[in-house]
C-alpha positions in Angstrom: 7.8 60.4 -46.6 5.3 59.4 -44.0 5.7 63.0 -42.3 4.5 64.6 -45.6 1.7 62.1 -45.7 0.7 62.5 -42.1 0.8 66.5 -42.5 -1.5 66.6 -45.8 -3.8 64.3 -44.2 -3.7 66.8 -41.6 -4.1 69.5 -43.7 -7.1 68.1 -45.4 -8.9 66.6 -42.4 -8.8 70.2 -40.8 -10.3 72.1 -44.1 -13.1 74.0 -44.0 -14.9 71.9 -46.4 -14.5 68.9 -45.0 -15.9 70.1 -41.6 -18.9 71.2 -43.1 -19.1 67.2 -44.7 -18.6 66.0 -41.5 -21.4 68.4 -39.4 -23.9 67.6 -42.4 -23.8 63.9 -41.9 -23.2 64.3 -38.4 -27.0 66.4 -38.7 -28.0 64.3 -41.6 -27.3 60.7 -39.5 -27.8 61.5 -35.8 -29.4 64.8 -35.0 -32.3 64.2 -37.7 -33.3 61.1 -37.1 -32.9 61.5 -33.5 -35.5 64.5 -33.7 -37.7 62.7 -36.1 -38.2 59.8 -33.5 -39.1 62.4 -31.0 -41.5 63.7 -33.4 -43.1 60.0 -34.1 -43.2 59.9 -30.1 -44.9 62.9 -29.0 -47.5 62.3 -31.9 -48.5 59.1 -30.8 -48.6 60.7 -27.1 -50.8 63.3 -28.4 -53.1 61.2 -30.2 -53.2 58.0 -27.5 -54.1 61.7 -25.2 -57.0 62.3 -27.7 -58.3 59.2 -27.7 -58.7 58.8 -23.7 -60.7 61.9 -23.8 -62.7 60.7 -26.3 -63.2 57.8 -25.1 -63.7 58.9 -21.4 -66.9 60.6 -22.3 -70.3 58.5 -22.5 -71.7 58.1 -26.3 -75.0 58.6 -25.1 -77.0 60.8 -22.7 
């Protein structure tokens, strides 16, 4: 009994569909936010960039 239980398991661990489930939450949960910080990161780069040019040049001449 616990042969035919291990081999549908098996069977339905190795699907197609479930593969898909498991590489969409696998992009949904890691690789998403992971860019999306990366994203926050470089934008705040870019703008703290910005603002030491900005700031660099004199307000008045």
């Amino acid at each position: 009994m616990a042969v035919v239980g291990y081999r549908s398991r098996q069977a339905r661990q190795t699907s197609a569909p479930h593969k898909w489930v498991y590489y969409a939450g696998f992009g949904y949960f890691i690789i998403l936010p992971a860019a999306l910080s990366l994203l926050i990161l470089y934008d705040s780069f870019k703008q703290s960039e910005a603002e030491r040019v900005i700031l660099s040049k004199p307000l008045v001449k």
